[in-house]
C-alpha positions as CSV (number, residue, x, y, z in Angstrom):
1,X,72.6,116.3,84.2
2,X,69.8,114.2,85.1
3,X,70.2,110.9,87.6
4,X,73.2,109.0,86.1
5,X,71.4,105.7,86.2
6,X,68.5,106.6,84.2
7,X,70.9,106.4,81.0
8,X,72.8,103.3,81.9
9,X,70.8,101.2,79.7
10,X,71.8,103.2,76.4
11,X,75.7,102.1,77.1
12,X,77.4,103.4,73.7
13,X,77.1,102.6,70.0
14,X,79.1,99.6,68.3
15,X,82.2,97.6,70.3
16,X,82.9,94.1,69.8
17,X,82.5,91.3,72.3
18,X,86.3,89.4,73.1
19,X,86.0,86.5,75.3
20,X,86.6,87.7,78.3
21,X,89.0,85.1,80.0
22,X,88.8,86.8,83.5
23,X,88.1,83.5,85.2
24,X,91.3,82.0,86.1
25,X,92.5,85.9,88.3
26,X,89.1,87.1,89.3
27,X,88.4,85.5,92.3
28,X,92.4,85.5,93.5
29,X,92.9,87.5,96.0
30,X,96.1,90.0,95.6
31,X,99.5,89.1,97.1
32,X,102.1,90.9,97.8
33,X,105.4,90.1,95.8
34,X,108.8,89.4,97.2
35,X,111.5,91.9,96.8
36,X,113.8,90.9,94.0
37,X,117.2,91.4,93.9
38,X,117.1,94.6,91.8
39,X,114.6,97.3,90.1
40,X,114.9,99.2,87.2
41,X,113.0,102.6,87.4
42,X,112.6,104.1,83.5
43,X,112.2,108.0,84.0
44,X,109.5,107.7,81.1
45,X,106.7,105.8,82.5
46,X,104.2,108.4,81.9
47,X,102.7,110.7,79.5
48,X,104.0,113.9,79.4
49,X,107.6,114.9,79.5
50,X,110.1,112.3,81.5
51,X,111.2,112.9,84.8
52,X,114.7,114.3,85.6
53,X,117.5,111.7,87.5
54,X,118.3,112.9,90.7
55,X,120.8,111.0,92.1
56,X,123.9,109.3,91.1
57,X,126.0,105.7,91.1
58,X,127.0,104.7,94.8
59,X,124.1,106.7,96.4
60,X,121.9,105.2,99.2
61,X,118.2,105.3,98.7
62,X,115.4,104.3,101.1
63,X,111.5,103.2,99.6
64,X,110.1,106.0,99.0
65,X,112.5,108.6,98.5
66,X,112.2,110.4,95.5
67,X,114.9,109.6,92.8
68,X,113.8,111.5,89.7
69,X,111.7,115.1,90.0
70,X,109.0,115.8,87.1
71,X,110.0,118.4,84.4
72,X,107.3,120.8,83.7
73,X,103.6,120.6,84.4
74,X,102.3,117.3,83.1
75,X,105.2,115.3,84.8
76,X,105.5,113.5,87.7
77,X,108.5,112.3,90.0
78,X,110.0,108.9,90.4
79,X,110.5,107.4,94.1
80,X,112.6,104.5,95.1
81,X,110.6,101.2,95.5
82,X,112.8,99.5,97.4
83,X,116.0,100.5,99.8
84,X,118.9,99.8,98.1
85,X,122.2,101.4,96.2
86,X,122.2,103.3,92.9
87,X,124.1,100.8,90.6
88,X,123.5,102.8,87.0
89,X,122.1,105.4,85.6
90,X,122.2,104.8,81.8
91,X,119.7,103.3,79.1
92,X,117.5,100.4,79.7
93,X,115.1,97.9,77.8
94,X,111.7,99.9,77.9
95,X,108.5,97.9,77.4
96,X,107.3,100.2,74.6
97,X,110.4,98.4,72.9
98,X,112.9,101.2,72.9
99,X,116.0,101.8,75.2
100,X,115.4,104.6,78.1
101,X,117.2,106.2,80.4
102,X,116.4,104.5,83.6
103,X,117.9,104.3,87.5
104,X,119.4,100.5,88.3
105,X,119.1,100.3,91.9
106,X,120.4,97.0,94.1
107,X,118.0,95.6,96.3
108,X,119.2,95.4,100.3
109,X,118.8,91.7,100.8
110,X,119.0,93.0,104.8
111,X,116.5,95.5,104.8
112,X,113.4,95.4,106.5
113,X,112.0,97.7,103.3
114,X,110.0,100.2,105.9
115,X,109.7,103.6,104.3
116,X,110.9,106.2,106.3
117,X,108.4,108.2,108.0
118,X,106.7,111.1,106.0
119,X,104.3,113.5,107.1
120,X,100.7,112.7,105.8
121,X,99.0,115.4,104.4
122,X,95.5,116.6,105.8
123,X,93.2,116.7,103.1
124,X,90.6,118.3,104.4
125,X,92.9,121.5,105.6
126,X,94.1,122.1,101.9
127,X,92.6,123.8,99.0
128,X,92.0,122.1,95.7
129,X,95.8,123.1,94.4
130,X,97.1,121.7,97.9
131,X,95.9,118.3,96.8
132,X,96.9,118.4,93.1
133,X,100.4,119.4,94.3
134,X,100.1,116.6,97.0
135,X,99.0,113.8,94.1
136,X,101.5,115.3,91.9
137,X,104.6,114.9,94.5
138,X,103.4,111.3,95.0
139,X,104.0,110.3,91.4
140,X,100.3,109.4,91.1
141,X,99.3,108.7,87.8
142,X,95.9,107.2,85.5
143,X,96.9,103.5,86.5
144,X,94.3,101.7,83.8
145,X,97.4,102.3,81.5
146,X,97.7,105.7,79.6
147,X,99.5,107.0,82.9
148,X,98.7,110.1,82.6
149,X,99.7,112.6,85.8
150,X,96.9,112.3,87.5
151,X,97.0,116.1,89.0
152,X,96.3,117.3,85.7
153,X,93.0,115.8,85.2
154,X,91.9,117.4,88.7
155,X,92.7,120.9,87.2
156,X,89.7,121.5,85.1
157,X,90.0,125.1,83.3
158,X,88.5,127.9,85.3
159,X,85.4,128.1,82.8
160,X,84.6,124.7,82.9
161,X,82.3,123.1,86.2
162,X,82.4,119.7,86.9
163,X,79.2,117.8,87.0
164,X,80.3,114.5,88.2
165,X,83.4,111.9,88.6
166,X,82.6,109.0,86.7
167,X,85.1,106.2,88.5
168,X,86.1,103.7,85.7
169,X,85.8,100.2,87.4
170,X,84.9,98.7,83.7
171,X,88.2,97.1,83.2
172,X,87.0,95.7,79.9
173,X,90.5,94.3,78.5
174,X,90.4,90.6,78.5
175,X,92.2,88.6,81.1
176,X,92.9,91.7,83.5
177,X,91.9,91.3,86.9
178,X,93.7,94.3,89.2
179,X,90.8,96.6,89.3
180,X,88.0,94.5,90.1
181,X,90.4,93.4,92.5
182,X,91.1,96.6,94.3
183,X,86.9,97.3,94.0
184,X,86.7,94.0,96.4
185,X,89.4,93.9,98.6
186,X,89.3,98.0,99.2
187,X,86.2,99.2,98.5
188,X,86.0,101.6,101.4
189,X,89.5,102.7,100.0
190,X,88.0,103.7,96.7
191,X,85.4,105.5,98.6
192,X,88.2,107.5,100.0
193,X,89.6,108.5,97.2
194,X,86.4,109.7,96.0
195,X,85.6,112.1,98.8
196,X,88.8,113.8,98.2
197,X,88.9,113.9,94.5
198,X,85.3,115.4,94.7
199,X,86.0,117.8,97.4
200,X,89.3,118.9,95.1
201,X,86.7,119.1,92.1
202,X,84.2,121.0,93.5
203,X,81.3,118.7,92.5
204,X,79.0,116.7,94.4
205,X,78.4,113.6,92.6
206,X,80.4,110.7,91.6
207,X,79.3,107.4,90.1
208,X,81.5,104.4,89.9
209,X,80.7,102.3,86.2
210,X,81.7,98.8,86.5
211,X,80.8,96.2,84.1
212,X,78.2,93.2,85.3
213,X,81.2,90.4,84.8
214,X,81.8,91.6,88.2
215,X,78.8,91.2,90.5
216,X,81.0,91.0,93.4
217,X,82.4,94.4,92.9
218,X,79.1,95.9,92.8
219,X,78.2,94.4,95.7
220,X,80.9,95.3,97.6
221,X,81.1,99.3,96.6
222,X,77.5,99.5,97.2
223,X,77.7,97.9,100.4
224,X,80.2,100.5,101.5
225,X,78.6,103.5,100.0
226,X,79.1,106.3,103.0
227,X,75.6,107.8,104.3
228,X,77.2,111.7,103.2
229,X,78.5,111.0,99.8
230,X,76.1,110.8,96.5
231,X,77.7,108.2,95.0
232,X,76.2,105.5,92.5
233,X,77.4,102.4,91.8
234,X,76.4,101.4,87.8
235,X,76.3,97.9,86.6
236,X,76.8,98.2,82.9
237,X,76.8,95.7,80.1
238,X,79.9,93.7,79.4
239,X,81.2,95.0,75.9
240,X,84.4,96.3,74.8
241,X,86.0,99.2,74.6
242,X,83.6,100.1,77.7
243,X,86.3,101.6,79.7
244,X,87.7,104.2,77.2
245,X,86.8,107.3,78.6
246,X,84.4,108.4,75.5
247,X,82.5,105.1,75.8
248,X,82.2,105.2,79.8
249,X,80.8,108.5,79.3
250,X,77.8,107.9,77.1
251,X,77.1,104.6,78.9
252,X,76.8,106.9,81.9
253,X,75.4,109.9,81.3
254,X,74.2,109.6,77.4
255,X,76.4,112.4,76.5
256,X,78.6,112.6,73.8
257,X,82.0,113.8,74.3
258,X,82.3,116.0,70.6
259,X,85.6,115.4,68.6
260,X,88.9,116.7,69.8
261,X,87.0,117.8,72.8
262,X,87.6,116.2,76.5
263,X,85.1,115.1,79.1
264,X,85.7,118.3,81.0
265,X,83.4,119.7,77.7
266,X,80.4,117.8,78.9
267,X,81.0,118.1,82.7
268,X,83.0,115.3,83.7
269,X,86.2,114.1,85.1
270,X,86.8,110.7,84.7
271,X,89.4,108.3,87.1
272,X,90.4,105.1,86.9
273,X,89.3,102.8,90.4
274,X,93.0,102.1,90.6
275,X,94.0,105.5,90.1
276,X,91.4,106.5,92.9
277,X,92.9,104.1,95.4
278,X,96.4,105.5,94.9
279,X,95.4,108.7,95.7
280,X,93.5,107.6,98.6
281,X,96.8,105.7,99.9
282,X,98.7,109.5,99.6
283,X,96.7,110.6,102.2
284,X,96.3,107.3,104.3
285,X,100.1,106.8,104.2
286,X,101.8,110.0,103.0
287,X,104.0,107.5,100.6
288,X,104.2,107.7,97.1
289,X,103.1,105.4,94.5
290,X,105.8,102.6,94.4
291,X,104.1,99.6,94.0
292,X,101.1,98.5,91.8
293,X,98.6,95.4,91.4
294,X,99.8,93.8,88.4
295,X,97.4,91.0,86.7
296,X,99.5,87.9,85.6
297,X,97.6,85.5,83.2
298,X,96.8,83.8,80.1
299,X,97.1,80.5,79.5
300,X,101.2,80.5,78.9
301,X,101.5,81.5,82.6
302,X,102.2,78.2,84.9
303,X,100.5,80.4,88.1
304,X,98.0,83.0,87.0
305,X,98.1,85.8,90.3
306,X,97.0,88.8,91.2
307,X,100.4,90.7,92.6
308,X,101.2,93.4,94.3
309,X,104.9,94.9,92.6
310,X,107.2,97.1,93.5
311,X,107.5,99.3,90.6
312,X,110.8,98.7,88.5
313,X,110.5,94.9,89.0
314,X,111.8,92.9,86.1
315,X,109.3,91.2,84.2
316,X,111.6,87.6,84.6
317,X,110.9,88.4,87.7
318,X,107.2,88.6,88.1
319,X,106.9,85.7,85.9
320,X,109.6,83.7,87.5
321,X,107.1,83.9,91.7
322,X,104.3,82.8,89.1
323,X,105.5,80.0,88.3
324,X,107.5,80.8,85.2
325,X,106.4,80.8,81.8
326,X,104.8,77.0,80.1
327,X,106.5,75.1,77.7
328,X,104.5,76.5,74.6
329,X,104.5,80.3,75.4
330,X,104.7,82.0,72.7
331,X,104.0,85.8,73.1
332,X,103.9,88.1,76.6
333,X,102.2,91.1,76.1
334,X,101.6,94.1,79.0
335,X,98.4,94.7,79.2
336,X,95.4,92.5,77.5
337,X,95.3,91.2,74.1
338,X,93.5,94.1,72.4
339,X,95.8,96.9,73.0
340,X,98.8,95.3,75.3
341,X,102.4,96.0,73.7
342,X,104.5,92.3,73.0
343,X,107.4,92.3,75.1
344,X,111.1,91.7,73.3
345,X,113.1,91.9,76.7
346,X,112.2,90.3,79.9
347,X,114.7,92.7,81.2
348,X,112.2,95.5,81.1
349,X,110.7,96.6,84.2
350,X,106.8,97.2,85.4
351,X,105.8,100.5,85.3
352,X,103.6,102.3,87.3
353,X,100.8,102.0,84.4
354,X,101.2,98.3,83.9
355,X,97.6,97.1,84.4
356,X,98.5,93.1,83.8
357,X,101.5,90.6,82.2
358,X,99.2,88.3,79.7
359,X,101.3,85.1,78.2
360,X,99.8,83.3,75.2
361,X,101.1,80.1,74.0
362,X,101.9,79.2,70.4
363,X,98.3,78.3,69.6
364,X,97.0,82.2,70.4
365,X,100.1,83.8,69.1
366,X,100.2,81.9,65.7
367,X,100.3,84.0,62.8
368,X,98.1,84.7,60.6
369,X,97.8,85.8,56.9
370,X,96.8,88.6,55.6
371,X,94.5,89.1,52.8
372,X,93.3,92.1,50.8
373,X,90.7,94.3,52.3
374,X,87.3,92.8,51.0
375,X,85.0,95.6,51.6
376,X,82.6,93.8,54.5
377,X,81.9,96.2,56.6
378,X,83.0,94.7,59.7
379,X,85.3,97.4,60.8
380,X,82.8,100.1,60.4
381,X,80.3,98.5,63.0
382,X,82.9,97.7,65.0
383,X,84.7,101.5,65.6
384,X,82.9,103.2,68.8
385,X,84.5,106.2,67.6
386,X,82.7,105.9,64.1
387,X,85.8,105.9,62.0
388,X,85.9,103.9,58.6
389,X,89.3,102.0,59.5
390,X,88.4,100.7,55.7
391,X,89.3,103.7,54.1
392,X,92.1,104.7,56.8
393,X,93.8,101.4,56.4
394,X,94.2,101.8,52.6
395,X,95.5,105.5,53.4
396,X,97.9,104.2,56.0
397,X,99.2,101.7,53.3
398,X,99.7,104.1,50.8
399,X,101.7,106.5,53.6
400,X,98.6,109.1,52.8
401,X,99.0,110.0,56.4
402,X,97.8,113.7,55.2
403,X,94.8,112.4,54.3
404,X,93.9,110.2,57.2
405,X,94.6,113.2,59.8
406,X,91.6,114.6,57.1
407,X,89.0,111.9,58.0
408,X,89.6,112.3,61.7
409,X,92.7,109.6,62.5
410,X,93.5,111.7,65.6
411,X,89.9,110.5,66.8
412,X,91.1,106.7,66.8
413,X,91.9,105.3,70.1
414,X,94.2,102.2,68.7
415,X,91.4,100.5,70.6
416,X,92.0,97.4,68.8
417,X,87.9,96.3,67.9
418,X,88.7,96.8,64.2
419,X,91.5,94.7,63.8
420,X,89.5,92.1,66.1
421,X,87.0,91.8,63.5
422,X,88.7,92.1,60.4
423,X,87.9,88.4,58.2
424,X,91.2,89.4,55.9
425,X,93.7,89.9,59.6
426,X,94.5,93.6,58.4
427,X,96.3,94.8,61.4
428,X,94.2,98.1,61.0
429,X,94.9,99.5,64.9
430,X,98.9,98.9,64.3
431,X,98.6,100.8,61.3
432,X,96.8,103.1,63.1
433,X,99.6,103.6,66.0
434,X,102.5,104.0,63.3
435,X,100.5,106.8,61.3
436,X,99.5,108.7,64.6
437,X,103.1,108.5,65.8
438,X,104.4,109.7,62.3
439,X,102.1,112.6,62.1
440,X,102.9,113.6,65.8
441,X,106.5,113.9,64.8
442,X,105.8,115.8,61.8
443,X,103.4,118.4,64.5
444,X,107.0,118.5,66.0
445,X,109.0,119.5,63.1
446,X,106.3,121.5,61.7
447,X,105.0,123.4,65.2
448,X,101.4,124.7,63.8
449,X,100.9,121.8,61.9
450,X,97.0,121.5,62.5
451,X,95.0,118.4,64.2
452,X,98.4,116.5,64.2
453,X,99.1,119.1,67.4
């Protein structure tokens, strides 16, 4: 692979260009949030299969202790994020909009909220599976919002070598703030986290992308660079979807990650900054990951911050120490506006992937109508994947999900740039979602069932 920032002019193919709205969280500085009065820990909040409940109503439980243990190999635990008593264990409003099985616990109004003290593990005295079993037991997962355990990206197959880390620092969504946050306030942090993700790797190189909307974070990273580690610190141009994996990639190293392949096929591992903090924290601390920089903004948002939350926080909550909501909010969504989910309970809690709460009034969140496809065009330039959403929209209409699995729907990454430029308002990326979950279900029925798998 030849020096990563000869390529970074080439960033990738197609995208759109979002406003990026960035301006009223990224220069305010994060601040950690009160405890509330109770948290409400989902065990699904990551990819992969859901953690398993450990303990039971009436029990005592002290930040940090672990309250849920991961089933299987891409699973992680759930820890307490604040001392407290175990007031349910039963289903619960999930942001994804569905009811989960999650652990109520009351808050201690009278606690001073110190984890107890844990051991912290000596990276440099384990071997790579010491410190994927040390991430894992931490609960660490991708924080840019997929959540994906985090120990399983940094078990590459045997056959495969790792070239470089690419560190995601693109944070391309619109409004969201949290990881160019963590890139300015913690820089020598992320640097931590890449030293031990590299030595766990086995490679020798890392380079840290990070879109040129944040000039300050690339001043900062390079500034803090350590004299032993190769790392480079890539200013790349502002377009979305820069920080999908795929995209980063290319932008980076002008390779192409081939169809149902993953970046391990073209020598890299990539990490979310966020994700890379957290794991330097494991092995600062020895605690697990219980709390998360959250983004709150938009314009329905009386105070837009930049918070530090104890995972399991209520999102009432988080909104009500902003401020609360304005009088014409309309829609909250977690995450930005191009792939965030709408929220239908305020009940539901942060997870540990919630990148940012965005709240748009009536005027941003009015509906719009939607007219027949009229063959522009749009859509095509638009995919960075180089789908025809065109022809996959009429398919998904039609329930010809067969068919759309044919002309490579498992390739879409629901990244929303279709739908953003569509003149007739399909909603081609919801479609999208529904017919990707429908043919993972059939995969399930029908185990063998080809690319749905």
């Amino acid at each position: 692979m030849s020096r990563l920032t000869d390529w970074w002019q080439r960033g990738f193919r197609h995208g759109v260009h979002p406003p990026d709205h960035k301006e009223a969280t990224a220069a305010v500085p994060i601040r950690r949030m009160p405890f509330p009065d109770e948290i409400v820990l989902p065990l699904r909040q990551h990819a992969g299969a859901p953690a398993r409940c450990l303990v039971s109503v009436g029990q005592r439980v002290e930040r940090g202790d672990q309250v849920a243990e991961a089933q299987g190999h891409v699973s992680v635990p759930v820890h307490a994020s604040a001392s407290g008593t175990v007031v349910d264990v039963g289903w619960w409003p999930h942001p994804d909009g569905s009811q989960a099985e999650a652990i109520r616990i009351a808050v201690d109004p009278h606690s001073a909220q110190i984890p107890r003290p844990r051991l912290v593990p000596r990276w440099e005295d384990l071997d790579p599976s010491g410190v994927r079993a040390a991430v894992k037991n931490a609960g660490v997962v991708g924080l840019g919002g997929a959540a994906f355990p985090t120990h399983v990206k940094l078990d590459p197959p045997p056959d495969r070598s790792v070239e470089a880390l690419i560190v995601n620092g693109a944070e391309c969504e619109p409004y969201l703030t949290s990881d160019h946050r963590v890139m300015v306030e913690h820089p020598e942090r992320v640097h931590f986290g890449i030293r031990i993700v590299m030595q766990c790797l086995g490679t020798s190189r890392a380079v840290i992308g990070v879109e040129r909307n944040k000039p300050d974070a690339v001043a900062r990273l390079r500034a803090t660079v350590p004299d032993d580690l190769d790392v480079e610190v890539v200013s790349l141009r502002v377009k979305y979807p820069q920080g999908a994996e795929k995209m980063l990639i290319h932008a980076v190293t002008g390779r192409e990650v081939p169809s149902g392949k993953l970046p391990i096929h073209v020598g890299t591992v990539v990490q979310n900054v966020g994700s890379i903090a957290a794991i330097a924290e494991v092995f600062e601390t020895g605690y697990p990951l219980i709390e998360r920089i959250v983004t709150v903004s938009g314009p329905g948002v009386v105070r837009p911050s930049n918070l530090l939350v104890p995972v399991g926080t209520k999102l009432r909550d988080v909104l009500a120490f902003c401020g609360g909501l304005t009088d014409d909010a309309r829609e909250l969504l977690m995450g930005g506006p191009m792939m965030g989910t709408p929220q239908a309970d305020l009940d539901a809690p942060v997870l540990k992937g919630t990148s940012g709460l965005v709240a748009l009034t009536a005027a941003e969140a009015k509906p719009r109508r939607v007219y027949p496809c009229i063959g522009c065009g749009h859509c095509l330039d638009a995919c960075p994947v180089f789908l025809n959403p065109s022809l996959l929209g009429k398919q998904a209409q039609a329930g010809r999900y067969d068919e759309m699995v044919g002309h490579s729907l498992m390739d879409c990454m629901v990244c929303g740039s279709c739908s953003y430029v569509c003149p007739s308002n399909i909603p081609l990326s919801q479609m999208f979602a529904v017919a990707k979950g429908a043919v993972r279900r059939g995969a399930r029925r029908e185990p063998g069932g080809g690319q749905a798998a």
